[in-house]
N, C-alpha and C positions, 0 to 999 in steps of 0.2 A: 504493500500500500504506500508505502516511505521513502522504497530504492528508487536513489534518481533524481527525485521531489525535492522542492524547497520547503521547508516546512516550517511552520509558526510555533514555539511554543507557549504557551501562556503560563505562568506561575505567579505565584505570590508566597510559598513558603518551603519549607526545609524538612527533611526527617533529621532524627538523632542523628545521622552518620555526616548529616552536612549537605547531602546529596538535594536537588532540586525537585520538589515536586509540581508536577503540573499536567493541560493536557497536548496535546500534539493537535494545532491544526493544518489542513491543506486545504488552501480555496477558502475556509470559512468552515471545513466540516471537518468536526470532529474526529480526528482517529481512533480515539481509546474507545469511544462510545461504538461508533463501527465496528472496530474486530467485535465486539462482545455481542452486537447483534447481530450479527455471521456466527458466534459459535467459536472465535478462535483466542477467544482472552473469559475471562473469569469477572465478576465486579469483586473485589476484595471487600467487604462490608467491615472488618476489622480496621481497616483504614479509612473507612467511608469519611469521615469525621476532618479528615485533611481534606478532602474536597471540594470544591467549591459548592457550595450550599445550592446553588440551583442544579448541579450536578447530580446529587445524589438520588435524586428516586428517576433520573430520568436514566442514569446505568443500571440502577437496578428492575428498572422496567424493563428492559431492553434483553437483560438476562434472562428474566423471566419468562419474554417471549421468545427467546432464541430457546431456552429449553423447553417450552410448549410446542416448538414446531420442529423440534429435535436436528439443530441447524449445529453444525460442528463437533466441539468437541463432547456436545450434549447428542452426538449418535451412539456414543457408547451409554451404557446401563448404568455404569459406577464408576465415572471419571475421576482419577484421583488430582485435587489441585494441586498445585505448585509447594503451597507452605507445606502440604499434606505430607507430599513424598519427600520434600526437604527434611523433616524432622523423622520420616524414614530411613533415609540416608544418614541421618547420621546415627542411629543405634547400631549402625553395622558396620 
């Protein structure tokens, strides 16, 4: 969606680590909200809270319908997320 593209970031704040948070636009459109309504990103609701406040239930809408219409990575039954397997990964 990214490769190639000029792309806008939008932020206004930081996680602990220092790192930038915010969202990716092209043209005006959203990317972060995009993958997640295709199926190919997650809304993280753990973090929801750094978000921009108008942000937040329209990702988590988005989520909802991408796995009501079982679009990405919501074809599989029991997709495991990102933190999920992360803190699998590390007990091994």
């Amino acid at each position: 969606m990214v490769f190639s593209k000029t792309v806008t970031v939008k932020t206004d704040k930081r996680d602990r680590y220092g790192r930038e948070l915010g969202k990716v636009l092209i043209n005006g459109m959203d990317v972060n909200r995009e993958k997640i309504r295709r199926g190919m990103a997650w809304h993280y609701k753990a973090y929801q809270r750094d978000q921009f406040a108008s942000d937040r239930q329209v990702y988590a809408d988005a989520e909802i319908k991408a796995k009501d219409q079982c679009r990405g990575l919501w074809l599989d039954l029991d997709p495991l997320p990102p933190w999920e397997w992360r803190k699998l990964s590390r007990r091994q």
